[in-house]
N, C-alpha and C positions, 0 to 999 in steps of 0.2 A: 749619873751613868759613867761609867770607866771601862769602857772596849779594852779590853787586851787579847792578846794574841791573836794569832793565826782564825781561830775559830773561836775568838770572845766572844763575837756578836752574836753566834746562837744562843747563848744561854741569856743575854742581856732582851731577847729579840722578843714580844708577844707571841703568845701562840698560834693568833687569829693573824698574823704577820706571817709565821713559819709557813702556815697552811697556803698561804698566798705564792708564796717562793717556790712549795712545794707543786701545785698545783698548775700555776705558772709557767714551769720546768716541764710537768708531764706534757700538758696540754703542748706545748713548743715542740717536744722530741716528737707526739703523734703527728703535728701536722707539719713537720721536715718529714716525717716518714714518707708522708699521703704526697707530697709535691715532690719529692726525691724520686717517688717511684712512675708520676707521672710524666714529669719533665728534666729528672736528671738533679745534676749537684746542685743547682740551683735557679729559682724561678723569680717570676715576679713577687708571688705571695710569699713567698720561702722568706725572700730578702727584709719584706717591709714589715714582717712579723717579728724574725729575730732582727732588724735594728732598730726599726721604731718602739718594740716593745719588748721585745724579749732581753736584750741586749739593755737597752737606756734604763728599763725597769727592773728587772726582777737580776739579771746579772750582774747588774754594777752594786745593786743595795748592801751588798758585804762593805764595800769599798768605798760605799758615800759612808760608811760607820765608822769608818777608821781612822786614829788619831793623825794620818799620814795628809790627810785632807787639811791640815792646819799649815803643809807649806804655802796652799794655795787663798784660804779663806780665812787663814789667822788664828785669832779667837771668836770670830763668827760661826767657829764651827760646833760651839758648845749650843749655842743657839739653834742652829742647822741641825743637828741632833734631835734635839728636843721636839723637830716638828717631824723628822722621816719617817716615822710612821704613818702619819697621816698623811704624807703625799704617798706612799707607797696604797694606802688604802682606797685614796682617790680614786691612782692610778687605775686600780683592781677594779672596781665599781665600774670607769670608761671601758676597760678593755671587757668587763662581762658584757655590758649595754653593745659595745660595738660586737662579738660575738653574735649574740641575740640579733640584731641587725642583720651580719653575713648570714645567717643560718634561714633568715625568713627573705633571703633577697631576691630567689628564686621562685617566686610566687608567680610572677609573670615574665614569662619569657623578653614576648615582646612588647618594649616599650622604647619610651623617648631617650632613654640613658643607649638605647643601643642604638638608637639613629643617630645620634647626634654624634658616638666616636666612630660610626661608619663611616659619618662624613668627614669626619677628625681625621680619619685615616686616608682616604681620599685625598684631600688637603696637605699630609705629608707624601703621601705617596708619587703624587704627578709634582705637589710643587716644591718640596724641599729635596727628597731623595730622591733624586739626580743629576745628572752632571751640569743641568744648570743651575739647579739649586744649590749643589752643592759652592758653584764656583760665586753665587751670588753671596751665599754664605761667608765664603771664607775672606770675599771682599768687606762684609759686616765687620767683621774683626780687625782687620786688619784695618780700616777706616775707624771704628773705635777708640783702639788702644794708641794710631797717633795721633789723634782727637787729647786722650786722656793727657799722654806725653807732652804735645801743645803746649796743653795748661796747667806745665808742672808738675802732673803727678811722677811720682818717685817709687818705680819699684821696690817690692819688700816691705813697705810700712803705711800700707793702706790702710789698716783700721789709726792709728794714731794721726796721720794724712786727711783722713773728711774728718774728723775730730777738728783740727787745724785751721783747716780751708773748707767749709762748710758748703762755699759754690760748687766745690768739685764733687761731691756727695752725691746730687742725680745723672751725673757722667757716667762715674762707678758703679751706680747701682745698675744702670744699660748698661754697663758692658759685663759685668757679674750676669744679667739674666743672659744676655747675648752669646757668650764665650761657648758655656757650656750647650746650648739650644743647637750651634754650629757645626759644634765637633761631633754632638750625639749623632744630626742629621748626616753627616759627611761620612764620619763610621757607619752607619747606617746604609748608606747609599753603598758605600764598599762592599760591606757585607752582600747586600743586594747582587752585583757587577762580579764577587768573588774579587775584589779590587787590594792587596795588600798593602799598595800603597796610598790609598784611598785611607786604611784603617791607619796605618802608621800616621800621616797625619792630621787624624783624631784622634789620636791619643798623643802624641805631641803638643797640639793645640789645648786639652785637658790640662797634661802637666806644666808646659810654660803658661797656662794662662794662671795655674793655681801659683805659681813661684812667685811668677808678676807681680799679680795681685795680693800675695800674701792669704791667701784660700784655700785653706785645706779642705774645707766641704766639698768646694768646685771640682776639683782632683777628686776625690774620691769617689764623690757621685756619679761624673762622670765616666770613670772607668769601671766605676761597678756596672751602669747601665751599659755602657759598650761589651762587658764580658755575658753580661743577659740577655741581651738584642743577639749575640754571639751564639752563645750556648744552646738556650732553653728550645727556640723551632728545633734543634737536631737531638735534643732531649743526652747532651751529654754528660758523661757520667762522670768524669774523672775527676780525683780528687786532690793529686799532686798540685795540679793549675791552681786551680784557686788559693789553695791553702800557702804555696810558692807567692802568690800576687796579693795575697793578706796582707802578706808579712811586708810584703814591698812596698802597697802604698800604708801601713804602718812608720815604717823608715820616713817615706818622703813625705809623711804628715809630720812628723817631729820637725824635719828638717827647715818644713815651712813655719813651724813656729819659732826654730832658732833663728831663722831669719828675719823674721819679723819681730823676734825679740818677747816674744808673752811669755805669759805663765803664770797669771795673778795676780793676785797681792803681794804676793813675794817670788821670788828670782826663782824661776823654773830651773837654774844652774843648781839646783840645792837639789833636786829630782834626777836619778838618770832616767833611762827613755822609759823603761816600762813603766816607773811610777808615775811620770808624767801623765803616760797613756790610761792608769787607771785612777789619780788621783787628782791630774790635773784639769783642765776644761775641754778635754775630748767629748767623753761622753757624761758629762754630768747635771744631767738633762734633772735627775731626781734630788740628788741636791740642790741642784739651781731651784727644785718648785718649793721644798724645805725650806729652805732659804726666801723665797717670795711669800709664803704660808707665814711666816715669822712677823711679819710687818700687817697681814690682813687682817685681823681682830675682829672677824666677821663682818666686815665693811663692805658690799661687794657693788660690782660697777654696773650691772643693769643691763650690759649692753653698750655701755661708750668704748669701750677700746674697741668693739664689730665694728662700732660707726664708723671709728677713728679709722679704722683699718679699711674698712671697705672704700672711704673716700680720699684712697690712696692718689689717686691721679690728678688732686688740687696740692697744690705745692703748700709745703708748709707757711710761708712765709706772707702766704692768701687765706689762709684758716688757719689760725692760733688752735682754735680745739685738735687739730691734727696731728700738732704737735703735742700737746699738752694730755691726752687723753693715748697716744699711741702706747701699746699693749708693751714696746720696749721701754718706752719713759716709764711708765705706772710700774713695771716690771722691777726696777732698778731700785724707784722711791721707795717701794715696800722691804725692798733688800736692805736699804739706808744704804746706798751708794749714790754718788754723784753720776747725773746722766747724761753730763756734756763731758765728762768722763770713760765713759759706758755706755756700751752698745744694747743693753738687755739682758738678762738672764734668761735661758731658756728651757722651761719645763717641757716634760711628758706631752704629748699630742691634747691632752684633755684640760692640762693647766688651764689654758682662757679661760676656760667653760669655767672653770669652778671660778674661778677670782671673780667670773660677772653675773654666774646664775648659783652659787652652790651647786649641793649634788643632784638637785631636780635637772639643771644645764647640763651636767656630764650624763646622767642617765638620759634625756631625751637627745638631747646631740650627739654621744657616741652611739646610741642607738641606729640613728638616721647615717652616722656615718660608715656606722659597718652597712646597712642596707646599699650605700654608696658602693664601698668599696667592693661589698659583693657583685654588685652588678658589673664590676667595672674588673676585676677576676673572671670573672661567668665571661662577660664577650670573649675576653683575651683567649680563654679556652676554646670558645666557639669558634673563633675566627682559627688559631690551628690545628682543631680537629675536626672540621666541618667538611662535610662532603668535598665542596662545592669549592676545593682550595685555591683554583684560579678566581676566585673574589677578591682574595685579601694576600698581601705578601707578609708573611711569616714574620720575616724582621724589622717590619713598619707598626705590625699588629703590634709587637710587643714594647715599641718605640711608644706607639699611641696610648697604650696602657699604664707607662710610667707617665708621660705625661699629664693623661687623667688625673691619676693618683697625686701627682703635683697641685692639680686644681684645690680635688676636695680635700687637701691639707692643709690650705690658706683659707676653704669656708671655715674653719674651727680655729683654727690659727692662726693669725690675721698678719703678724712680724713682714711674713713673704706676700700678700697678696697682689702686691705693686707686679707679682710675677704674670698677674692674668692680664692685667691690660696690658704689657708687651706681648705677651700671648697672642691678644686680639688682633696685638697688629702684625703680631709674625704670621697668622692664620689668611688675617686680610692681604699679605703682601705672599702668602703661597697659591691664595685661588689670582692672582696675576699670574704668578709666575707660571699655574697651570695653563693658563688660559692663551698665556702672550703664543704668538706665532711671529718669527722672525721676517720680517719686511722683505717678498720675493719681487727684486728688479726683472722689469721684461726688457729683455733684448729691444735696444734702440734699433727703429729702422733705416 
């Protein structure tokens, strides 16, 4: 194969691949249509379509084909070539299964997926967003990160830092889940109160906490969700904003990689910003599963990287399998990269599945996952379109929603799961914080 030019890869590309892009494109533009016109520029579904899928998959596939990917993966990219198809095809297969899933999700109204973020939402509502919550929050953080400081760590160069110092590793990882849990709630509660200064420091706490730590994810996500928790209840339209604050946390994603010094295998200095941003390790989600596809030889893992991952909450250093079996270790080995090295390579939402079950895994687990996710859409609507609007607050419901969708991304994806058990205790430490009642002294007589 020899890509060249601007549009080499179509003529290089299968046609049961073009059809994929093609259709992938359509299907994407109808449904920004349907949520555009429902909730404005952008929604929850809106977002986790075009980036989790539309974006990582079918948008970047020009540019995981491009000889420009050799700043970052070398001469592994002839190899990573050879397999793009076949992640692209994977891909396609999870996201029909998860389709098929959304489209039968509504079969029954009422069920346990909607009690259970009724009470999710309950839970944020009385115990995170507000002003006590908020204030116990931002003492989280703050308690945290001179926790971290304490013990050495060193702004800017956290991923090379727990590489290092391996003790500081589950520090990091609470306050990576923590940071962003804090700022969403506290912008949240603003939003709530109409509080300006409420939002401004949540979205302060997003950006220094991503600079800090060297996390462009953290930033990003969290101000995407803060502009959705924002927008979507007043179903707003405007297109300027967003497309102004694209651009922006584009910038301050770069900015946190030069800081932190990445960029591959070779000197991201050899990239300016836009190639970085389509060719370096922003989104390359579908070459990184290429890339993992290269090393599988049809070997597949059964299910140990679920385990590994689900029994996130015993420390590695008490179960060897945990380490040895985790979905970022296995993820690397099959790359031929060193994993005390390396963080993991990061496929498509359906990767796991195939590396442990083949395509029967991605057909029945993206299957169950779109039913997931459907369900977990469907409330989000219900809750701000529902009669009955003094039930649910608007900007908690949609708070509740991402977090959902956080959940059932780690049952498939297992890298983040370690994010449900602090979950649990952030859940458990909001039904106190509903509950407490401040100690009232009676007049001495």
């Amino acid at each position: 194969m020899n890509p060249g030019g601007a549009w080499g890869w179509v003529q290089e590309t299968l046609p049961d691949c073009l059809i994929i892009l093609i259709f992938g494109t359509i299907w994407f533009i109808i449904y920004y249509a349907d949520q555009f016109k429902r909730w404005g520029t952008l929604s929850i579904g809106a977002w986790l379509i075009d980036f989790d899928f539309y974006l990582k998959i079918i948008f970047m596939y020009p540019f995981a084909y491009s000889k420009e990917n050799m700043h970052d993966v070398a001469q592994k990219f002839y190899i990573i070539l050879a397999h793009l198809d076949q992640a692209l095809r994977i891909s396609a297969v999870g996201a029909l299964a998860m389709m098929f899933g959304m489209l039968i999700s509504g079969a029954r109204q009422s069920d346990r997926v909607s009690k259970i973020l009724d009470s999710f939402h309950d839970v944020l509502l009385r115990g995170w967003c507000n002003s006590r919550g908020a204030t116990v929050a931002g003492g989280l953080v703050l308690g945290i990160t001179v926790l971290l400081l304490g013990l050495g760590f060193k702004p800017f160069v956290a991923r090379d830092m727990v590489f290092d110092r391996p003790d500081l590793r589950p520090i990091y990882n609470l306050w990576s889940q923590l940071v962003p849990f804090a700022a969403i709630c506290i912008g949240t509660y603003g939003l709530r109160v109409r509080s300006s200064l409420m939002v401004a420091i949540a979205v302060s706490i997003g950006i220094a906490g991503g600079l800090f730590g060297g996390n462009r994810t953290m930033t990003v996500f969290t101000l995407v969700q803060l502009w959705i928790i924002w927008s979507m209840p007043d179903r707003r339209r405007s297109l300027l904003l967003p497309l102004g604050g694209a651009g922006a946390l584009a910038i301050l994603g770069l900015m946190i990689s030069t800081l932190r010094g990445d960029g591959g295998s070779h000197s991201s200095q050899e990239m300016s910003g836009l190639d970085e941003l389509l060719y370096g390790s922003n989104f390359s989600d579908l070459r990184d599963f290429a890339w993992i596809l290269s090393g599988l030889y049809d070997h597949y893992y059964m299910g140990l990287t679920y385990l590994a991952g689900y029994l996130a909450f015993i420390p590695t250093f008490l179960l060897d399998f945990r380490y040895t079996m985790a979905f970022g270790r296995v993820s690397t080995l099959l790359a031929g990269l060193d994993p005390s090295r390396h963080g993991g390579l990061r496929p498509p939402l359906f990767g796991e599945l195939y590396v442990n079950f083949a395509y029967p895994g991605v057909v029945l687990g993206g299957a169950a996952f779109g039913v997931l996710l459907g369900k977990i859409l469907g409330w989000v609507s219900r809750a701000l379109e529902g009669a009955d609007r003094g039930r649910y607050s608007p900007h908690v419901a949609v708070l509740t929603g991402f977090l959902a969708y956080d959940v059932s991304t780690t049952l498939i994806f297992t890298p983040g799961f370690y994010f449900n058990y602090v979950l649990a205790a952030l859940i458990g430490t909001g039904l106190a914080l509903a509950r407490w009642r401040p100690l009232v002294r009676l007049p001495s007589r």
